[in-house]
KEPA-757182 format. One record per residue (C-alpha): residue number from 1; residue in one letter; z negated, y negated, x negated. Coordinates in nm, 2 decimals. Example, Ala and Ser with C-alpha at 12.3 -4.5 7.8 and 13.67 -1.06 7.14 Angstrom:
<pts>
+-----+------+--------+--------+--------+
! seq ! type !     zz !     yy !     xx !
+-----+------+--------+--------+--------+
!   1 !    a !  -0.78 !   0.45 !  -1.23 !
!   2 !    s !  -0.71 !   0.11 !  -1.37 !
+-----+------+--------+--------+--------+
</pts>
This chain:
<pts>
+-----+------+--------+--------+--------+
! seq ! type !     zz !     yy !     xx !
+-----+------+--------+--------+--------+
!   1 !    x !  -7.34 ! -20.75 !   1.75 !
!   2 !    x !  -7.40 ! -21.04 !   1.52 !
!   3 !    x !  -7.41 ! -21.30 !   1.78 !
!   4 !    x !  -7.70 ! -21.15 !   1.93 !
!   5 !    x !  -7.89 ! -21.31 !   1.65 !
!   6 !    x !  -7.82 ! -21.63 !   1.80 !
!   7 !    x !  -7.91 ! -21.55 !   2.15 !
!   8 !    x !  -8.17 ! -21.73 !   2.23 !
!   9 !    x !  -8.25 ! -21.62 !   2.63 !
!  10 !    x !  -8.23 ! -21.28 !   2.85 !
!  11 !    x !  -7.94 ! -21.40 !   2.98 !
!  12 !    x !  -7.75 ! -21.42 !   2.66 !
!  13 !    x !  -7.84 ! -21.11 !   2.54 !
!  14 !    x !  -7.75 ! -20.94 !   2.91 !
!  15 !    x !  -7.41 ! -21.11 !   2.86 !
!  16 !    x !  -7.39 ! -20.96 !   2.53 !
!  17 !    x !  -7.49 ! -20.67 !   2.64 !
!  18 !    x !  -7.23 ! -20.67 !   2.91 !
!  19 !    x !  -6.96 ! -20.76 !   2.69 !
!  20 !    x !  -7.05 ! -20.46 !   2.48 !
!  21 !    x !  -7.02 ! -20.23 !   2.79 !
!  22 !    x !  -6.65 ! -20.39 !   2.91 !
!  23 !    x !  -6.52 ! -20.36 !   2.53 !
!  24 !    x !  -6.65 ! -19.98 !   2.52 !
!  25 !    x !  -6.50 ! -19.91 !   2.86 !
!  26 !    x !  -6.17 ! -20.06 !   2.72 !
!  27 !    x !  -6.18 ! -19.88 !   2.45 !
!  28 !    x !  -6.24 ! -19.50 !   2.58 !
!  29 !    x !  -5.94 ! -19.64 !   2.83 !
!  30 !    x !  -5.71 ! -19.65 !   2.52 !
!  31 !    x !  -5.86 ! -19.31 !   2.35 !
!  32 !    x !  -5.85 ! -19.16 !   2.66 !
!  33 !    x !  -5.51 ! -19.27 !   2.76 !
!  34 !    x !  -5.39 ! -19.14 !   2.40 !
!  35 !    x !  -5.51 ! -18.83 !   2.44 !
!  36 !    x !  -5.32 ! -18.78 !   2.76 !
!  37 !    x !  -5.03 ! -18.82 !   2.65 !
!  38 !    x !  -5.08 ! -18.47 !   2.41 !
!  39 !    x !  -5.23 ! -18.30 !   2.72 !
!  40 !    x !  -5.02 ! -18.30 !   3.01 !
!  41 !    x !  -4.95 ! -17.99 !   3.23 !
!  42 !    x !  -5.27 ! -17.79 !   3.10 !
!  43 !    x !  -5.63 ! -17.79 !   3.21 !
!  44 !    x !  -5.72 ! -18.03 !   2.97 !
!  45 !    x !  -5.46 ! -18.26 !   3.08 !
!  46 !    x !  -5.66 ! -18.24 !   3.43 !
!  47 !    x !  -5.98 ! -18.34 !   3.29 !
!  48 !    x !  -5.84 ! -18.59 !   3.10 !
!  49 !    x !  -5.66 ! -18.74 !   3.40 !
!  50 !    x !  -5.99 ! -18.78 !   3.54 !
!  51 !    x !  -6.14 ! -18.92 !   3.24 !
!  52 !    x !  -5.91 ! -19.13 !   3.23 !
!  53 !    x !  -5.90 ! -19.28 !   3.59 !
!  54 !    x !  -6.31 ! -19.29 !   3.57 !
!  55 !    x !  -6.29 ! -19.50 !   3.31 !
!  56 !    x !  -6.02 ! -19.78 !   3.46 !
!  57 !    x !  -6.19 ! -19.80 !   3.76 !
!  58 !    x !  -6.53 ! -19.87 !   3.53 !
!  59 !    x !  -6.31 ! -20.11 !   3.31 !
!  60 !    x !  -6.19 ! -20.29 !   3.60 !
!  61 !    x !  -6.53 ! -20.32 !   3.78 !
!  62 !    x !  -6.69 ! -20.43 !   3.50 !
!  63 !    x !  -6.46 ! -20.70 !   3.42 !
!  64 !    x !  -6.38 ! -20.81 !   3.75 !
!  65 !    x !  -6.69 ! -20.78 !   3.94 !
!  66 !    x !  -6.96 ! -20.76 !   3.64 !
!  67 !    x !  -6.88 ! -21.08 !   3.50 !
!  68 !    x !  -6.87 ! -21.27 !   3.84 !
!  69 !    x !  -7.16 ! -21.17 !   3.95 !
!  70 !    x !  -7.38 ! -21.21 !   3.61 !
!  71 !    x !  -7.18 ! -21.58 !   3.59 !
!  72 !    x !  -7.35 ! -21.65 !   3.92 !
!  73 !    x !  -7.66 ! -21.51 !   3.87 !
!  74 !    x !  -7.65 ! -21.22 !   4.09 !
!  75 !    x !  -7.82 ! -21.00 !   3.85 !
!  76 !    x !  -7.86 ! -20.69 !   4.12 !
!  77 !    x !  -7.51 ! -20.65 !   4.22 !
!  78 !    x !  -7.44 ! -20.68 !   3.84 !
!  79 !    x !  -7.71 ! -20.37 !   3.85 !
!  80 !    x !  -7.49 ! -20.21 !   4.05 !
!  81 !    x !  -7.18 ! -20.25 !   3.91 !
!  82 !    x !  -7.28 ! -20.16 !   3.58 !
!  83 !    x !  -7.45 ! -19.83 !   3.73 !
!  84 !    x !  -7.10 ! -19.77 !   3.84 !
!  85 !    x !  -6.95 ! -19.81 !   3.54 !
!  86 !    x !  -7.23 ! -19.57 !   3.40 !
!  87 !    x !  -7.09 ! -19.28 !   3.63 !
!  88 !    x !  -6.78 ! -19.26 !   3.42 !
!  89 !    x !  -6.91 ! -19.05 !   3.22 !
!  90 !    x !  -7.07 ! -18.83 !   3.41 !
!  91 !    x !  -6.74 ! -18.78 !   3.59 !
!  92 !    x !  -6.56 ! -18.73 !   3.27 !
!  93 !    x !  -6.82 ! -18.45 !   3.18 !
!  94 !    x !  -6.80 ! -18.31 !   3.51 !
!  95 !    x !  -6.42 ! -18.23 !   3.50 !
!  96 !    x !  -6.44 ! -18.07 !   3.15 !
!  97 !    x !  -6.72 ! -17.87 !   3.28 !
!  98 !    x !  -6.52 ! -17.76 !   3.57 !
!  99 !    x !  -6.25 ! -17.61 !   3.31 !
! 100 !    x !  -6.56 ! -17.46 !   3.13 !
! 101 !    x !  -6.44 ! -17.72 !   2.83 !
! 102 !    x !  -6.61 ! -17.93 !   2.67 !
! 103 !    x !  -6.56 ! -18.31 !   2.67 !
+-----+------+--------+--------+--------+
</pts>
């Protein structure tokens, strides 16, 4: 990101960082969501349904819950958050692998 070059603290480069995460999560949510639509009623419709509710509930934690915390500088339940967020894609691999497909 080119505005990491003008960070100039940990804590601006966590908030890019952060942003970075919320506007990937975003983005798979619109992929995701697009790919649905081509998929329904098959087996790969299923995983992708469960790709693509992984990832809201990540997008939505991470911009609800991520940035409130970080703004208030409680860095650990940011952690935590974040780790959550994280687990969207395990879940998404998970559900492919469960159709013996992969994601």
């Amino acid at each position: 990101k080119p505005q990491s070059s003008h960070a100039s603290t940990e804590h601006d480069l966590a908030s890019i960082a952060l942003n970075i995460a919320t506007n990937t999560a975003k983005h798979n949510v619109e992929v995701i969501s697009d790919l649905s639509k081509n998929n329904q009623s098959t087996p790969e419709g299923f995983a992708i349904a469960i790709c693509l509710k992984a990832y809201t509930e990540a997008t939505s934690a991470l911009e609800i819950f991520a940035d409130l915390y970080f703004e208030r500088g409680l860095y650990p339940s940011t952690l935590n958050v974040v780790s959550f967020a994280m687990g969207a894609s395990d879940t998404c691999k998970e559900a492919f692998k469960w159709i013996k497909k992969k994601s």
